[in-house]
Every structure is written in C-alpha cells, then in structure tokens.
BALOBA-1460 file (C-alpha; in Angstrom, 3 decimals):
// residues 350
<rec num="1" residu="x" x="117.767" y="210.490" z="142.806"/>
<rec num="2" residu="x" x="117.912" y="211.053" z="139.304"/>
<rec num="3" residu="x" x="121.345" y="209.618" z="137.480"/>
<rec num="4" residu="x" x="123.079" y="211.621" z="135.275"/>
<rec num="5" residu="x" x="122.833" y="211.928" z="132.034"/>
<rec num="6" residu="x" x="125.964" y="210.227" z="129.645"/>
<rec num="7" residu="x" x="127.836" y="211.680" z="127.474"/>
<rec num="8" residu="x" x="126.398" y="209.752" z="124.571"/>
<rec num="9" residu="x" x="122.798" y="210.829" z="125.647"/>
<rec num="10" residu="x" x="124.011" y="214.379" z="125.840"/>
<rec num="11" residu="x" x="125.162" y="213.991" z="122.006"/>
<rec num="12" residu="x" x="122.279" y="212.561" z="120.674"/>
<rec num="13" residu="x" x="120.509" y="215.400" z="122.170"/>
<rec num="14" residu="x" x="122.473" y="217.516" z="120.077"/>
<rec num="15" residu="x" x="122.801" y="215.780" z="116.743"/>
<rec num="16" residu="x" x="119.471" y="215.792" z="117.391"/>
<rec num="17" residu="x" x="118.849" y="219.934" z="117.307"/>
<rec num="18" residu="x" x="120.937" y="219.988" z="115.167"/>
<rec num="19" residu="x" x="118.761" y="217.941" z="112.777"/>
<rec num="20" residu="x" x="116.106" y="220.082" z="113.437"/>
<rec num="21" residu="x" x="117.589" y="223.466" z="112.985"/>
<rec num="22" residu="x" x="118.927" y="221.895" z="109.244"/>
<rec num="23" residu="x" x="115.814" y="220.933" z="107.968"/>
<rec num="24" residu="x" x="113.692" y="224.013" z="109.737"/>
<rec num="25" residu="x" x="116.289" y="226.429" z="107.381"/>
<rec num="26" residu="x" x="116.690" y="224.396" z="104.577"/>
<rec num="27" residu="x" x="112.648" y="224.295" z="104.118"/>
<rec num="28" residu="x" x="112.481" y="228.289" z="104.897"/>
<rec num="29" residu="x" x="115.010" y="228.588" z="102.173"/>
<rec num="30" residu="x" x="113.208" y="226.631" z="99.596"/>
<rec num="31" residu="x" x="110.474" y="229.180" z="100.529"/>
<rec num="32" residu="x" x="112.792" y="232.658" z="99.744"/>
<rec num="33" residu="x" x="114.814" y="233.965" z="96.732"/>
<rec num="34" residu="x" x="113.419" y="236.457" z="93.717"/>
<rec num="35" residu="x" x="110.000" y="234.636" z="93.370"/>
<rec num="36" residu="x" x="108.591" y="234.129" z="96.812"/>
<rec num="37" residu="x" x="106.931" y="230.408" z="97.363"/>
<rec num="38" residu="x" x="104.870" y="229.373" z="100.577"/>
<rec num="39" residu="x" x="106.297" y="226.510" z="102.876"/>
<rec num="40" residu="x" x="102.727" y="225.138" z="102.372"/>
<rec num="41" residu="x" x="103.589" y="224.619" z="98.724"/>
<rec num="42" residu="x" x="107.252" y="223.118" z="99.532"/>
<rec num="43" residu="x" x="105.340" y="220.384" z="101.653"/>
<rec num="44" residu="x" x="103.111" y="219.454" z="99.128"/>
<rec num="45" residu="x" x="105.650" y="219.161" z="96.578"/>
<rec num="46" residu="x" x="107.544" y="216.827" z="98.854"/>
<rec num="47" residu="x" x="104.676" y="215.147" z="99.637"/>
<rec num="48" residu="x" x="103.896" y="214.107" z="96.158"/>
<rec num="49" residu="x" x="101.039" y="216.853" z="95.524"/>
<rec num="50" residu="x" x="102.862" y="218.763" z="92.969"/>
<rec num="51" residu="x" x="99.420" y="217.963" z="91.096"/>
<rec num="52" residu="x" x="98.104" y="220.979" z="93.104"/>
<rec num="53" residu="x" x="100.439" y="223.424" z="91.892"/>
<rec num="54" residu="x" x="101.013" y="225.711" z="88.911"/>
<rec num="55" residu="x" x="103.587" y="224.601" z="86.535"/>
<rec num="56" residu="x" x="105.924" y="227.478" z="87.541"/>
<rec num="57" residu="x" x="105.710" y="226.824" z="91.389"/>
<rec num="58" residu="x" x="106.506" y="223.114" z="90.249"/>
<rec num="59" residu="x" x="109.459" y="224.277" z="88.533"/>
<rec num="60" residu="x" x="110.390" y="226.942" z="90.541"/>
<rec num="61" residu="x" x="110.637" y="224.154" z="93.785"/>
<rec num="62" residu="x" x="111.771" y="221.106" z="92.140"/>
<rec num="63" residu="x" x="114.297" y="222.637" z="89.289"/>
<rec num="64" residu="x" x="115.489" y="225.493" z="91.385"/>
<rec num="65" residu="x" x="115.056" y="226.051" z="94.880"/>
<rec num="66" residu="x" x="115.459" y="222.173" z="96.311"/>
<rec num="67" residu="x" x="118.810" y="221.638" z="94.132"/>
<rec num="68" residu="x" x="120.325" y="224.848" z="95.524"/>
<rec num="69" residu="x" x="119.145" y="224.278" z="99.117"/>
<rec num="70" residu="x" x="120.667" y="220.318" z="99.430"/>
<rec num="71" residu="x" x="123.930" y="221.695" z="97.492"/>
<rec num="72" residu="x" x="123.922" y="224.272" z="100.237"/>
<rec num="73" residu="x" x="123.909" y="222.041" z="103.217"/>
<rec num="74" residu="x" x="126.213" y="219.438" z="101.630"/>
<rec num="75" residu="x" x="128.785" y="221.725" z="100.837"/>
<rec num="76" residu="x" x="128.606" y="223.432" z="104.530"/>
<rec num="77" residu="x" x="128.554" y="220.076" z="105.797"/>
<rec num="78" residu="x" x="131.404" y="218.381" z="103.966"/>
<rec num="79" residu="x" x="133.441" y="221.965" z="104.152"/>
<rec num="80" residu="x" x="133.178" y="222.241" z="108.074"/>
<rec num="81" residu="x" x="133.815" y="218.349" z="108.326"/>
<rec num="82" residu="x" x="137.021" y="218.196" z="106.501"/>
<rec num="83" residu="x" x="137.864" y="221.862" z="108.144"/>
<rec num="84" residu="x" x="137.736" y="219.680" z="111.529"/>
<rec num="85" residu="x" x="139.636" y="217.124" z="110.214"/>
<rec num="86" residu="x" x="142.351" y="218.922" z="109.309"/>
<rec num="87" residu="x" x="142.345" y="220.643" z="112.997"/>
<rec num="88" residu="x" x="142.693" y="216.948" z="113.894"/>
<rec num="89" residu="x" x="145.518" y="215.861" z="111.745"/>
<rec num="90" residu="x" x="147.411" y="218.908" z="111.729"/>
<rec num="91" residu="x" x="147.125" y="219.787" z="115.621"/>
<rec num="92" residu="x" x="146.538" y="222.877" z="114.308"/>
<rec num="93" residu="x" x="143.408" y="225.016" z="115.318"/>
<rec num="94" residu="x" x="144.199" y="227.794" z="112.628"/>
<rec num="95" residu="x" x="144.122" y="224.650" z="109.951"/>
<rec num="96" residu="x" x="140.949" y="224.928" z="107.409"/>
<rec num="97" residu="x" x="140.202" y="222.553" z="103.668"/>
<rec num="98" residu="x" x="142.258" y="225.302" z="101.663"/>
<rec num="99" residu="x" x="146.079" y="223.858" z="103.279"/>
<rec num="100" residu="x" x="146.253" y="220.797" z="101.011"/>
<rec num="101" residu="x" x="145.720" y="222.915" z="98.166"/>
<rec num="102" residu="x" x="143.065" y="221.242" z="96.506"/>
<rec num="103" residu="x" x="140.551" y="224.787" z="96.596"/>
<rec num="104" residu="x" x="143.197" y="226.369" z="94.036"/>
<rec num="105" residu="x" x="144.046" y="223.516" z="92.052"/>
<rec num="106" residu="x" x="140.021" y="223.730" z="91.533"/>
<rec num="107" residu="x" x="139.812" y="226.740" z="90.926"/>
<rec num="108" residu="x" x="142.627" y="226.523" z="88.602"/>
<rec num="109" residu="x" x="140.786" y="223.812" z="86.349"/>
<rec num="110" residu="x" x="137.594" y="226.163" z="86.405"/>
<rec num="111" residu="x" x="139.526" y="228.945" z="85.282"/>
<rec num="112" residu="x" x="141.568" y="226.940" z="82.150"/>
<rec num="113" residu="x" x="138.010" y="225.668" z="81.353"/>
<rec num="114" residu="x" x="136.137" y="229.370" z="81.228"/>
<rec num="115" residu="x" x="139.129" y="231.121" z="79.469"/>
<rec num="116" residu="x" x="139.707" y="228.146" z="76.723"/>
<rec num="117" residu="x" x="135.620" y="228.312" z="76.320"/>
<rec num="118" residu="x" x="134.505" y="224.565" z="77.354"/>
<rec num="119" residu="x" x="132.363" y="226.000" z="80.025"/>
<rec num="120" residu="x" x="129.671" y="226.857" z="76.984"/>
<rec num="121" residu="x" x="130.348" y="222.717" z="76.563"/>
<rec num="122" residu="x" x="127.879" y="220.431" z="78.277"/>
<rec num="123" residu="x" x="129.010" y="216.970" z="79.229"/>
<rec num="124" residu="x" x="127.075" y="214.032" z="80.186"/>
<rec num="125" residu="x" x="123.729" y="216.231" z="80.168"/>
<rec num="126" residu="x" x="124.403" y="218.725" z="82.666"/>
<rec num="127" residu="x" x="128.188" y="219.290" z="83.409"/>
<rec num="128" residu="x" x="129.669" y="222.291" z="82.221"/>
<rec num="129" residu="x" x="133.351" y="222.346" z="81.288"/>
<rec num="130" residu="x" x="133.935" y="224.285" z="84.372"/>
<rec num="131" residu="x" x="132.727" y="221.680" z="86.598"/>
<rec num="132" residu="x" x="134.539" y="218.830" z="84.844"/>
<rec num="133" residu="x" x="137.833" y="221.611" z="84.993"/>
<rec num="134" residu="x" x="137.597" y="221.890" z="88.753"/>
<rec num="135" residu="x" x="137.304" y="217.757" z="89.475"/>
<rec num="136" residu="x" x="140.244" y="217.565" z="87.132"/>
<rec num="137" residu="x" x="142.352" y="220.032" z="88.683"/>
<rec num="138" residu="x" x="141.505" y="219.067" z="92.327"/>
<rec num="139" residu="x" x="142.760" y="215.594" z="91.261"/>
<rec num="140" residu="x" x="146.084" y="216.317" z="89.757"/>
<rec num="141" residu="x" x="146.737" y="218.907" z="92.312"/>
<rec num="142" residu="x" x="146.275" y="216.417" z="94.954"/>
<rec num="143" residu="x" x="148.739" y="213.673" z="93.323"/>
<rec num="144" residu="x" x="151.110" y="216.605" z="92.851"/>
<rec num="145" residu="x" x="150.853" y="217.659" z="96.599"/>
<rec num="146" residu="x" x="150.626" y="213.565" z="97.650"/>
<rec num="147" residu="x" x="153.501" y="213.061" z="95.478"/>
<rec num="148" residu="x" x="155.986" y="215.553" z="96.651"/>
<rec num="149" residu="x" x="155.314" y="214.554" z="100.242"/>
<rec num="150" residu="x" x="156.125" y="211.291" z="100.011"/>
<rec num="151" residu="x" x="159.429" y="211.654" z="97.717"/>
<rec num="152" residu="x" x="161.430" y="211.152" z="100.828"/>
<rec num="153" residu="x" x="160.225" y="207.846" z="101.434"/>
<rec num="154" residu="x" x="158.441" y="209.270" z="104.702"/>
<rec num="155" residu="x" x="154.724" y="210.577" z="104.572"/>
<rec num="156" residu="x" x="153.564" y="212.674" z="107.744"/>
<rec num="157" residu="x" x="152.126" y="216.090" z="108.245"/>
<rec num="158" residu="x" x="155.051" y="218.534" z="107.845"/>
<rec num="159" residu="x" x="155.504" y="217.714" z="104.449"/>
<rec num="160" residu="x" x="152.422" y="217.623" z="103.409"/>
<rec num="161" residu="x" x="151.417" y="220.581" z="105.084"/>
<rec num="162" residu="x" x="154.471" y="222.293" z="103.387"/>
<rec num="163" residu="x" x="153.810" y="220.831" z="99.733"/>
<rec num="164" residu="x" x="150.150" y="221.854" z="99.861"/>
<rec num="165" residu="x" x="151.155" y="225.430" z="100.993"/>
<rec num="166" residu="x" x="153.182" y="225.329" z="98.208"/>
<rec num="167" residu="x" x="151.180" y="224.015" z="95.610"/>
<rec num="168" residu="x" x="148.525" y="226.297" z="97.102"/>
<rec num="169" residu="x" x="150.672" y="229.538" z="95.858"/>
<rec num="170" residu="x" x="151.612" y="228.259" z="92.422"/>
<rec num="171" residu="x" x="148.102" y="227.644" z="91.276"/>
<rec num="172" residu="x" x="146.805" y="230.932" z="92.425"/>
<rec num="173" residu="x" x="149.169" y="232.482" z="90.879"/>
<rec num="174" residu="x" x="148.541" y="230.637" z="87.804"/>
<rec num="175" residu="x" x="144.931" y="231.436" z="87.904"/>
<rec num="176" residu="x" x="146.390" y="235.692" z="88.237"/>
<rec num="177" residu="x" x="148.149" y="235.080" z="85.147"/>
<rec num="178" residu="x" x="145.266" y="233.312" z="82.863"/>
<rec num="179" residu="x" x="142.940" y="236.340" z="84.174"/>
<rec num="180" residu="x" x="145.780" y="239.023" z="83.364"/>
<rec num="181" residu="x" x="146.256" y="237.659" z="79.839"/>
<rec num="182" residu="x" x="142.191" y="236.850" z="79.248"/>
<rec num="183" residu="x" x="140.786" y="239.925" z="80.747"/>
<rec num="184" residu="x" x="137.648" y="239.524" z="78.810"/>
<rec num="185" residu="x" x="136.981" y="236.464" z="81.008"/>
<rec num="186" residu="x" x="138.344" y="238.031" z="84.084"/>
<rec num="187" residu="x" x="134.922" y="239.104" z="85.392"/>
<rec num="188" residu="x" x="133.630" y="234.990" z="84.650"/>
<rec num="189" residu="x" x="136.780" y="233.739" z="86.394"/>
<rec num="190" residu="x" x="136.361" y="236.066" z="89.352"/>
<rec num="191" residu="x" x="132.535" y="235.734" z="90.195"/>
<rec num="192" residu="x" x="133.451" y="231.978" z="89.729"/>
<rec num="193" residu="x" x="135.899" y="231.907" z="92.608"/>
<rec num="194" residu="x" x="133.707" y="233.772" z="94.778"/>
<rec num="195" residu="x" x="131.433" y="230.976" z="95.271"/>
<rec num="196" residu="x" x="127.749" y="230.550" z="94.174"/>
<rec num="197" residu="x" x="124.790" y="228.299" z="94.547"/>
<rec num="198" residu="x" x="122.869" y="229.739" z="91.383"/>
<rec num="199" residu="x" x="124.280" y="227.219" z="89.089"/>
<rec num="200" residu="x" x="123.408" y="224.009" z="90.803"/>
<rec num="201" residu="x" x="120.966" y="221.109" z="89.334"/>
<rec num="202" residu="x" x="119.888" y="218.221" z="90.157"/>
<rec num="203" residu="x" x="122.007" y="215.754" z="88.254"/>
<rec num="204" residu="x" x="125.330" y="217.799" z="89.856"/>
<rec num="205" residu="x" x="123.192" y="217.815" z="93.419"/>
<rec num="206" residu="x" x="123.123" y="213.546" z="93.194"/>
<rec num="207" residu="x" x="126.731" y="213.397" z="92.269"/>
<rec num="208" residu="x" x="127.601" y="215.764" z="95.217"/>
<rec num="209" residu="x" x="125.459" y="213.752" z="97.413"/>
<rec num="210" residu="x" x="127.163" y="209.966" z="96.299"/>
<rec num="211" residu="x" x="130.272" y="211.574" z="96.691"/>
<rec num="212" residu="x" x="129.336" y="213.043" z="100.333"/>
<rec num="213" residu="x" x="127.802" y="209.724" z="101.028"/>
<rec num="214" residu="x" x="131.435" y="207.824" z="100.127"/>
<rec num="215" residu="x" x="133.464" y="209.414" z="101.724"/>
<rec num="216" residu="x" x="131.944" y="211.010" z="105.062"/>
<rec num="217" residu="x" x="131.514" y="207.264" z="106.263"/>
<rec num="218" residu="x" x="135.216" y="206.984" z="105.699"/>
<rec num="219" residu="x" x="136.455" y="210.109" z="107.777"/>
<rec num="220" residu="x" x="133.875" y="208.968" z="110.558"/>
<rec num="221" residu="x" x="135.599" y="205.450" z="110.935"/>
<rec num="222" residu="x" x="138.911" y="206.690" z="110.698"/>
<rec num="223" residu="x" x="138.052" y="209.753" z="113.502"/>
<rec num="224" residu="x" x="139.033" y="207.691" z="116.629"/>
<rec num="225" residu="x" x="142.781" y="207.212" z="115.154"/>
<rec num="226" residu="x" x="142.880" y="211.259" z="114.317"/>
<rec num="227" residu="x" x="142.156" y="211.062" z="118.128"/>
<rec num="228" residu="x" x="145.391" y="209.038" z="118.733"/>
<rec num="229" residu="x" x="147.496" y="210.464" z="116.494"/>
<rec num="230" residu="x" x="147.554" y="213.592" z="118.967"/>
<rec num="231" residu="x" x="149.260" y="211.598" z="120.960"/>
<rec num="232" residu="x" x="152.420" y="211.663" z="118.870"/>
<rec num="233" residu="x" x="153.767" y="208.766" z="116.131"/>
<rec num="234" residu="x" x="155.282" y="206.374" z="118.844"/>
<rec num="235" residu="x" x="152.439" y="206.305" z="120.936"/>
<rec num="236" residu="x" x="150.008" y="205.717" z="117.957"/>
<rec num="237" residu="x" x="152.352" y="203.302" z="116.707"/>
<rec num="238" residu="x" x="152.119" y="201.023" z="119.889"/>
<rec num="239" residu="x" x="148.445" y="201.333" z="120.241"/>
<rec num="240" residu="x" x="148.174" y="200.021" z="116.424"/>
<rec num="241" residu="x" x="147.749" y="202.821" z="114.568"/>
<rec num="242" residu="x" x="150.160" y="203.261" z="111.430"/>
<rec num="243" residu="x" x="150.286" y="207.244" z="110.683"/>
<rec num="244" residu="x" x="151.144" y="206.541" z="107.102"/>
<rec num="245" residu="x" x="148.003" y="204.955" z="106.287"/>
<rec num="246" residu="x" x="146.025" y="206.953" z="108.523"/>
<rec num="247" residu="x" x="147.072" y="210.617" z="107.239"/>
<rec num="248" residu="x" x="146.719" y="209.194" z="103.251"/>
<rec num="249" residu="x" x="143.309" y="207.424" z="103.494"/>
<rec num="250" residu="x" x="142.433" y="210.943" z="105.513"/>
<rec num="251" residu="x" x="143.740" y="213.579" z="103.282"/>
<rec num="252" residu="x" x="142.645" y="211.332" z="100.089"/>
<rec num="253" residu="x" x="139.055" y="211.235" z="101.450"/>
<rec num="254" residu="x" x="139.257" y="215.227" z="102.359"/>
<rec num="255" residu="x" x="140.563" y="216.041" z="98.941"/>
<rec num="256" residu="x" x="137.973" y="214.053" z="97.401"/>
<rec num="257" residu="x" x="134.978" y="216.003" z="99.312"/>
<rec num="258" residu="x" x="137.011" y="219.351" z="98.524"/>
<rec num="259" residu="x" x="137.066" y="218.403" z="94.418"/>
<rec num="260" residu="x" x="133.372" y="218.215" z="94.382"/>
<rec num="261" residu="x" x="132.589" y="221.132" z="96.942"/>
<rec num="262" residu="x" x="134.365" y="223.252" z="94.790"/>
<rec num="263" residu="x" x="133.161" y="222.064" z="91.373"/>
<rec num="264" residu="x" x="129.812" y="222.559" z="92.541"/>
<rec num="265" residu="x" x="130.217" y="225.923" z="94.562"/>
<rec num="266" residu="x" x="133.305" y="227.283" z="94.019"/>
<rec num="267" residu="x" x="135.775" y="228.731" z="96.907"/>
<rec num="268" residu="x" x="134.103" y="229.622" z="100.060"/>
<rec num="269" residu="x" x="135.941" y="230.523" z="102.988"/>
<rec num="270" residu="x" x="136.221" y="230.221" z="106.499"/>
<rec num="271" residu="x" x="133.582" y="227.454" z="106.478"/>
<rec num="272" residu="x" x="136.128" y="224.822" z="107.363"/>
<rec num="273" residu="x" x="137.284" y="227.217" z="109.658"/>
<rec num="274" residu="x" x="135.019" y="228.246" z="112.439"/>
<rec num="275" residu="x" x="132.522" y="225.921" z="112.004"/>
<rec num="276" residu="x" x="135.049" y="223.463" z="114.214"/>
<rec num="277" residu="x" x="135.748" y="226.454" z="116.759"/>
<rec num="278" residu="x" x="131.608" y="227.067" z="116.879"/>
<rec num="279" residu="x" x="130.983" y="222.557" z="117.829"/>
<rec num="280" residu="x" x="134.342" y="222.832" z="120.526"/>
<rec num="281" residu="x" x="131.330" y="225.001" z="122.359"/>
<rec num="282" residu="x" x="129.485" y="222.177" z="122.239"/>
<rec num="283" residu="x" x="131.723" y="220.498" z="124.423"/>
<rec num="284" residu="x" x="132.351" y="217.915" z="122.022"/>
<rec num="285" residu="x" x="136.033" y="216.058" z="122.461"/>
<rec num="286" residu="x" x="136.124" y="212.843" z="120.294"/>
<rec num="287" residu="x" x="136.390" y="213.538" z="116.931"/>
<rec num="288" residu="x" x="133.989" y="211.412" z="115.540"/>
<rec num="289" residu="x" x="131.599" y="212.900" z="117.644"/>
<rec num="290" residu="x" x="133.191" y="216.719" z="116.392"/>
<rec num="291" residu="x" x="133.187" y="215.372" z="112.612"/>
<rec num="292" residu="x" x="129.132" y="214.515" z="112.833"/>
<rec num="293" residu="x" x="128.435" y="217.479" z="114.468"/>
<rec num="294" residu="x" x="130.824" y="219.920" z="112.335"/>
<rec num="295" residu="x" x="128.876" y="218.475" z="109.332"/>
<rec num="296" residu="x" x="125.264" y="219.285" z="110.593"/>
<rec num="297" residu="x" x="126.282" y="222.999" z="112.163"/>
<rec num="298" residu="x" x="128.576" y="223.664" z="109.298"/>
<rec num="299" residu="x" x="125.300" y="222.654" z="106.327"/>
<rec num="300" residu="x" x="123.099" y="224.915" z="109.103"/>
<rec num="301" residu="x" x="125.430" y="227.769" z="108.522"/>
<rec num="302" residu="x" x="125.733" y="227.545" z="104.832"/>
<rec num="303" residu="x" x="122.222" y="227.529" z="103.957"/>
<rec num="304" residu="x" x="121.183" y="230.262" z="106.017"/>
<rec num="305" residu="x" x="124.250" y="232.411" z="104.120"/>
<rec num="306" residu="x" x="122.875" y="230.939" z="100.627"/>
<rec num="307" residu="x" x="119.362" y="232.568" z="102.148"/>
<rec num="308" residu="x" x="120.745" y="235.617" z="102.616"/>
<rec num="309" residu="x" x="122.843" y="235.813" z="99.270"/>
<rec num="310" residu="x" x="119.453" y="235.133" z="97.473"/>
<rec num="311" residu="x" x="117.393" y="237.734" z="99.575"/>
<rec num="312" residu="x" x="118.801" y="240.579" z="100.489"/>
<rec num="313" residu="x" x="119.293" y="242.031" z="96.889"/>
<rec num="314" residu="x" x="116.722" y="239.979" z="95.136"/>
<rec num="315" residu="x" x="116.733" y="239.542" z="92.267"/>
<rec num="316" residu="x" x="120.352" y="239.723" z="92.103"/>
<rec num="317" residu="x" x="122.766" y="237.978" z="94.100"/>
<rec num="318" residu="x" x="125.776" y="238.465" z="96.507"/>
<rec num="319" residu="x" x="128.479" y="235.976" z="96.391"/>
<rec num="320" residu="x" x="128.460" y="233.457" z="99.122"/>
<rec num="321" residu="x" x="132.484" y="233.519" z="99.798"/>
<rec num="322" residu="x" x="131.632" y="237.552" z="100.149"/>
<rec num="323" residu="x" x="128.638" y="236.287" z="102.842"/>
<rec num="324" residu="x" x="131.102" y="233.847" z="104.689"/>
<rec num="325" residu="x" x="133.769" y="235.686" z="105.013"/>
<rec num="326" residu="x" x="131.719" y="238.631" z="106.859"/>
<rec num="327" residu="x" x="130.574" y="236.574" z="108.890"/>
<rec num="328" residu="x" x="133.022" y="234.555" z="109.678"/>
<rec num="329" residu="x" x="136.352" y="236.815" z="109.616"/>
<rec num="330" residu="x" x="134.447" y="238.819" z="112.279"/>
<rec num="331" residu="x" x="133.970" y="235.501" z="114.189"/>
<rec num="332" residu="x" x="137.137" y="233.925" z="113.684"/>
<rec num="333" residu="x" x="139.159" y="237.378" z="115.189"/>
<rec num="334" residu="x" x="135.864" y="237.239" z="118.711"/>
<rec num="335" residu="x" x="137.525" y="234.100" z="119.229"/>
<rec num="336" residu="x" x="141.263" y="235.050" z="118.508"/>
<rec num="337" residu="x" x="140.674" y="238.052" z="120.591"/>
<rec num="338" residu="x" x="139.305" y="235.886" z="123.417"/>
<rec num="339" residu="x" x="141.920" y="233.300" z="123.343"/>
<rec num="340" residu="x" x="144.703" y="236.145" z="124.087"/>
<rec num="341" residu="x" x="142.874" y="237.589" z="126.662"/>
<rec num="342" residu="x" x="142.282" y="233.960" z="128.861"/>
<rec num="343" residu="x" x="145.968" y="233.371" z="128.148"/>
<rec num="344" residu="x" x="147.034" y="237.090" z="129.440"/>
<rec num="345" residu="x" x="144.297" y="236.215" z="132.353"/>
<rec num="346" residu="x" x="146.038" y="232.402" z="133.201"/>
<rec num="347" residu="x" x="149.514" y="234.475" z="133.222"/>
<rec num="348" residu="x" x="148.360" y="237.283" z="135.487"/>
<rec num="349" residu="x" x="147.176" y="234.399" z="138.289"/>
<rec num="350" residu="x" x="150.010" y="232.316" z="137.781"/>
C-alpha cells in the first residue's frame, strides 16, 4: 500500500508548476508586443546565438522585451509576497503593500521629480529623476511612518497600521495638489501612477533584482515567527519571539521591496491583494511556504497582465494598474461574495 504523500512533497510539487507556468509566460511574452518575435529567436538569444539574428531582433529581445518581462515577474513577485506578509502581520485578510504607505510616498517623490523637471535628468547612466524621486520618497515616508509609531516607546501593529493610513492620505493628497497647480504635467504624473513596464532597462532590471534578492531571503527566514505572532504577544513572547524586532525587520524589509517596485513600475493594485487569497487555494498554511508561493503566482499573474497591456492595443499601451485592477477588483468581490454566503450558510446549520 502506497504511503501518502507529505506535505513538503505536496509543495515542491507546486513550487514546482509554478516554476513552470513563470517561465512558459515570461518566454511567450518576450515573444508578443508591437513587433512580433518567434520563441525560436528568444531561445537562441538566450542561448548565446544572437549571431544568427538581425540587429533589430537582437535589440528588440535583449534591450526591450527581456528587461520588461524579468521587471514584470519581480514586481508581481515581490508585490504579492509583501501583500502576504502584511496578511500575516496584520491578521488582516483585507491588508495589501499600500497600508504602510510607502506606494504614495513613491509616488509622491515621482511626482516632485516630473513637475520640478529632473525626470529629463539621467543619473548614474540610466536613472531618471523620477526613479531616484520614488526611492527617495519611499524612504522618508517610511522613517516618517516608523517614526510616529514608535513615539510612544511601544512599536506593534495598531500604530503602525494607523500612522501608515495616515501618512498614506497626506501624500496623496500632496501629489492632488502638485497636479492641480502643474496641470501641464498632470497627464505625466497621472500615466505615471498608473503603472507601466515600458520604461524599464536593464541597468534598473539588475538593481530591482539585488534588491529582490536582499530582501526576499529576509522575509522567508523571518516567516515562521509571522506564524507565531498570530498567536498573540504573550504567547510569542514565551516561545522566544520579541514582536518589536520581528514587526521592524518585517515592515523595513517590505518597505524596501515596495521603494523599488514602485520606482520601477509605478502603483499597481490589488497585486498584493489577491494574489495571497488565490495561494490560500493552494492549501498552503505556513507562511514561509505562502510567501514562496505568493511570489511565483503573484510574478505569473503580472506578466501575463504586462502581455496583455502590450497586445491588445498594439502599438499603444494600456496601463497595467488599469489591467490589475479589472481583473482583480472583479476577483477580490467572487471571493468577498463567497465568504458571506459560507458564513450565512454556517449560521443557517448552526
């Protein structure tokens, strides 16, 4: 009689599809967009026959398409991971990246860059003033939010839910003002915020990817403590686990993905969102285990909406925060929808 399978084999199974179903869309999308390309000319360019190919198709691949496509999936990935994260920390299922307050502050820096005219500024090669703007302001906003949470000597999840609520409001309506008095910008500042891939490169892909490669080892060793932390602060406490040190290193490695997602991309919604609701169909419990698989289904989802932002009105382009929020607004109220309706079901038979 055949044993059953483990939990752990059951995972690797599906980190393992998961795997598959990333690169199987991310090499279709290198493939699509305004000038078509065969996959048969992606795999020779990866495999070092570029030698093969016209100059354009060269360009086209390696200056254009592959940039856009591993932004794509790194921003899905590290949106949906810290979306899960913040599920975790906050015990709160309707929690996504843009409570802390970092998207705005962003956006905020973006916006003071475009209106004062250092985005036509390039720094260090290939950073616009923009992208340096939205680091910036993802920074300060997240020692302002950090800052007023802790001013009562006590750091925990209220308050910094709370501050980055707060901070949240004050720096969009900072970035309504700037727009209101620089309406010749307004169009710049809006399509900005919207999100898009079409301004990615390669030297802003690497950075993206160190900073993806810092910090999602750090959310994946700290999962198991998010874990205990649901059990409430005196329980953690006695198993070892200081919630101090646990929310800052968490939130401080989330707001360091979120400075860089939206430097690179903009503000995308519901990403951080769903994506957590989609893996808890998965069956997956532990949170590292949720984290790992958040970041594969949540780069899966955002390249196939960069496909479809680059297709469907070739050779222009749709926002992707337009694409992921009709898609995922529509999802998000299925599963609100179906959440009332197994509680009204539990009532009725008890």
């Amino acid at each position: 009689m055949r044993a059953p399978d483990k939990p752990s084999d059951r995972f690797i199974i599906k980190f393992t599809v998961a795997a598959i179903m990333l690169f199987a869309v991310m090499a279709v999308s290198c493939c699509l967009g305004s000038s078509g390309t065969s996959l048969s000319d992606v795999i020779k360019y990866l495999t070092g026959r570029s030698g093969e190919l016209a100059q354009t198709t060269v360009t086209i691949i390696g200056r254009i398409r592959i940039p856009r496509t591993v932004t794509a999936a790194l921003v899905g990935g590290a949106l949906a991971s810290v979306g899960c994260i913040m599920q975790g920390v906050f015990r709160n299922p309707m929690a996504d990246p843009s409570v802390l307050g970092i998207s705005s502050g962003a956006a905020l820096g973006a916006a003071i860059a475009i209106v004062t005219g250092l985005n036509g500024i390039i720094f260090f090669g290939a950073f616009t003033g923009a992208y340096i703007g939205a680091v910036i302001g993802a920074v300060v906003t997240w020692l302002l939010v950090f800052t007023i949470a802790t001013r009562n000597g006590h750091y925990d999840t209220s308050s910094t839910l709370l501050a980055g609520i707060a901070i949240s409001s004050i720096m969009s309506a900072l970035i309504t003002v700037l727009m209101t008095l620089h309406l010749d910008d307004m169009e710049r500042v809006y399509m900005w915020m919207l999100g898009t891939f079409s301004a990615s490169t390669a030297d802003k892909t690497e950075l993206l990817a160190v900073a993806v490669a810092l910090m999602m080892p750090v959310l994946i060793f700290i999962a198991p403590r998010v874990d205990i932390l649901k059990l409430g602060k005196e329980a953690a406490l006695t198993l070892g686990v200081n919630q101090k040190t646990t929310l800052a290193v968490t939130l401080a490695a989330c707001s360091c993905l979120l400075a860089f997602c939206v430097a690179n991309s903009g503000i995308i919604g519901f990403v951080g969102l769903i994506i957590p609701h989609i893996v808890s169909f998965f069956k997956v419990t532990r949170m590292r285990r949720r984290l790992i698989l958040s970041f594969m289904t949540g780069a899966v989802f955002m390249v196939l909406c960069d496909t479809v932002c680059k297709t469907v009105v070739a050779p222009g382009e749709l926002a992707i925060g337009a694409v992921t929020s009709l898609i995922g607004a529509p999802y998000f109220l299925f599963l609100l929808m179906g959440s009332r309706l197994r509680r009204g079901k539990e009532k009725i038979s008890s």
